[in-house]
N, C-alpha and C positions, 0 to 999 in steps of 0.2 A: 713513608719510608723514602728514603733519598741514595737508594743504590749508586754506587761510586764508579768506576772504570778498574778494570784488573790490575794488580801490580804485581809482580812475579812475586815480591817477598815483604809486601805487608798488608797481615789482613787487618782490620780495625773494625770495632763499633763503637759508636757514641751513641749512650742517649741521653736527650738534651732533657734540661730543668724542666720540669711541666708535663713528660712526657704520661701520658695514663692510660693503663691497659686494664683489659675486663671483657669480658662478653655484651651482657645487658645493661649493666651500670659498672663506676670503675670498682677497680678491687687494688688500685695499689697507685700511685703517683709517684715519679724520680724526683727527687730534693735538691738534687744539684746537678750539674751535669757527669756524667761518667763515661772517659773515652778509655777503652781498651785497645791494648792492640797484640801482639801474635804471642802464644802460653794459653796457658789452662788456666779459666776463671770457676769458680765456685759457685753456685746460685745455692741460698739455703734458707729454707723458711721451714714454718709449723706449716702440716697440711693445710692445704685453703685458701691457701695466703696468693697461691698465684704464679707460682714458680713455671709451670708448664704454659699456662697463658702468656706468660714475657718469653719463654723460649717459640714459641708460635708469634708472638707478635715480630719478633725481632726476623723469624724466617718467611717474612710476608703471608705465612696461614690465614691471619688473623688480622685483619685492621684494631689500629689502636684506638682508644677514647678520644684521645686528644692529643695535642705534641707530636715530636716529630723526636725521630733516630735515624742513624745513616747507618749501611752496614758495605765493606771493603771486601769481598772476596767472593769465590766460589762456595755457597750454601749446600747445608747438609743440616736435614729435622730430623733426629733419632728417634722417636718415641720407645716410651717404656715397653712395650709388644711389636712381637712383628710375625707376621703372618705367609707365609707360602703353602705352597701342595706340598698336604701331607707326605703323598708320597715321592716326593725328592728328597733325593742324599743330599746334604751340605755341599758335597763337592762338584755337586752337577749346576746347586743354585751357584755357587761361586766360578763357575764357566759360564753361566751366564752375562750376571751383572759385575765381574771384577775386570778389568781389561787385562789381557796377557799379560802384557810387562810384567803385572803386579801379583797373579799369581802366587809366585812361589815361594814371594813375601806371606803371602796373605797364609799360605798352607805351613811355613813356617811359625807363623805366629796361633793357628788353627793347634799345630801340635803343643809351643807351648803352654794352651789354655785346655790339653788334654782333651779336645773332642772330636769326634768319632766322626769323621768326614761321611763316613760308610754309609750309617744310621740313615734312616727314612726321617726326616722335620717333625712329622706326627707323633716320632716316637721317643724323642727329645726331651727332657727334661726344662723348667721352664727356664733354667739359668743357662745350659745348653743351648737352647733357642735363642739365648739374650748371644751370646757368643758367636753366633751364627751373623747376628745384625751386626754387631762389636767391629767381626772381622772385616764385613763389606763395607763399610763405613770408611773405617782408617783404608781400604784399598782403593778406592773411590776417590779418595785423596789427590788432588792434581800438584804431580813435583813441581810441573813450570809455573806456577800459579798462585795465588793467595789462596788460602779457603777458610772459610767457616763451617764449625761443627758445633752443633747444637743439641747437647745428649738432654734427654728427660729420663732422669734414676735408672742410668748404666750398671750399677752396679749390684742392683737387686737381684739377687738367685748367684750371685760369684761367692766364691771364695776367697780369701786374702792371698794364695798365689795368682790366681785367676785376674784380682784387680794389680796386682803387681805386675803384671805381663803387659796390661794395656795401658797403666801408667808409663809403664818406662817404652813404650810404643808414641805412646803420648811427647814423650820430653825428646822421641827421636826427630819429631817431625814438626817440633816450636818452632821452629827457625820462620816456616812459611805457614803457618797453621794457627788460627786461635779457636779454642773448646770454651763453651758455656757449659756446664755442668754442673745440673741439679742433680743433688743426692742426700740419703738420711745418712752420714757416718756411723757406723757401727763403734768406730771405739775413739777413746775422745782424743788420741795423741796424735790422729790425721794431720799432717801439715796442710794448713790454708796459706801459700803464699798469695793468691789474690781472691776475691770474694765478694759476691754480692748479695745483698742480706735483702729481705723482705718482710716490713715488721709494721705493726698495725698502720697498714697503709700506703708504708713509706718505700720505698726502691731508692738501695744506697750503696754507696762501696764502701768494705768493714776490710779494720787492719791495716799494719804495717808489714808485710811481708814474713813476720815471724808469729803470725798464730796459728791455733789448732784447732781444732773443732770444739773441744772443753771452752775456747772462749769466746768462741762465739756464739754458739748454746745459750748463750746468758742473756745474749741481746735480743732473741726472738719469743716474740707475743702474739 
C-alpha cells in the first residue's frame, strides 16, 4: 500500500494491474488498472469471490498477495457487525465515538432511519444495530478532509426507506468522500453508476454509468 498525503477534497484509490488479494493463496487478481476517485463505487460478486478480503486489503487489515494499490484519504472499515455493551443506548455510544459538531447530524439522520436512540444495543434488532454502525461512520467523516469508506454489505437487515436515507446521506457528502461498497441488491432496477465486479478471479471495473444491478448480475461466476 502506498498511502498518499491528505487533500481537503479528493479522496482516490488505484488499484494497479497485477494487484492480488487472498488470505493463504490468491482469490482474485486486478486486470487493468482501476483508479477511483470521490462518489460511491459498488463492489459486487457471488459469495466467495472476495469482496470483503479487497475491502480489507484496500484499508491496510490485510496485506495483499502481490501488487500494489495507493489509497488518498482519511479510512474508515465497516464490517458487516458491529459490537458494543449490551447495555448502552445508541445515544450514549454516539457521545462517545461522534464528535460534537456532528452530533445533531448524526441524531437527525438516527431519526430518519427510525431508531430508538433509547433502546439498550443488546436489545436491537440486527438491522437496527447495522444503523447504529451506519450512523457513526458517516459521522466520523472529516469535512476538512478527504476520506475513505469502506462498507462490507451495509445494507443487510435495512429496509428500502432505511437505504434511501443513507444513500442520499451518501450523495451529501461526494464532494470529499469516496464509498466501496459491497452488497447483494435486492431488486434489480438499483442504479450502478460506478462498480466493481469480481468474477472468476478477475477484479475489474463494469459499466458505463447507466447500469443496474439486472446487468450486472449476468457478468458474475
Amino acid at each position: 500500500m502506498t498511502p498518499s498525503p491528505s487533500d481537503p477534497s479528493r479522496a482516490s484509490v488505484t488499484l494497479s494491474k497485477g494487484l492480488a488479494i487472498g488470505y493463504h493463496s490468491i482469490l482474485a487478481t486486478v486486470t487493468e488498472d482501476i483508479p477511483l476517485k470521490n462518489g460511491t463505487h459498488y463492489l459486487l460478486a457471488r459469495n466467495g469471490r472476495g469482496k470483503t478480503t479487497l475491502l480489507k486489503t484496500l484499508a491496510g487489515l490485510l496485506r495483499q498477495q502481490s501488487g500494489q494499490y495507493t489509497t488518498h484519504g482519511h479510512c474508515q472499515f465497516i464490517g458487516d457487525e458491529f459490537y458494543f455493551d449490551r447495555e448502552l443506548k445508541s445515544k450514549a455510544i454516539f457521545k462517545a465515538l461522534i464528535p460534537e459538531p456532528h452530533r445533531e447530524g448524526a441524531l437527525q439522520l438516527a431519526e430518519q432511519l427510525e431508531l430508538d436512540i433509547d433502546k439498550e444495543f443488546g436489545k436491537l434488532s440486527f438491522g437496527n444495530r447495522k444503523k447504529v454502525g451506519l450512523v457513526i461512520a458517516e459521522f466520523r467523516i472529516l469535512k476538512d478532509r478527504s476520506n475513505l469508506v469502506f462498507y462490507d454489505e451495509p445494507f443487510t437487515g435495512l429496509d428500502s426507506p432505511a437505504r434511501e436515507a443513507i444513500t442520499a446521506q451518501w450523495l451529501s457528502t461526494s464532494d470529499h468522500t469516496l464509498r466501496i461498497v459491497s452488497c447483494h441488491p435486492d431488486f434489480d432496477s438499483m442504479a450502478m453508476p460506478s462498480a466493481l465486479l469480481i468474477s472468476d478471479g478477475e477484479i475489474f471495473r463494469g459499466g458505463d454509468g447507466n447500469l443496474t444491478w439486472a446487468d450486472f448480475k449476468k457478468c458474475l461466476s
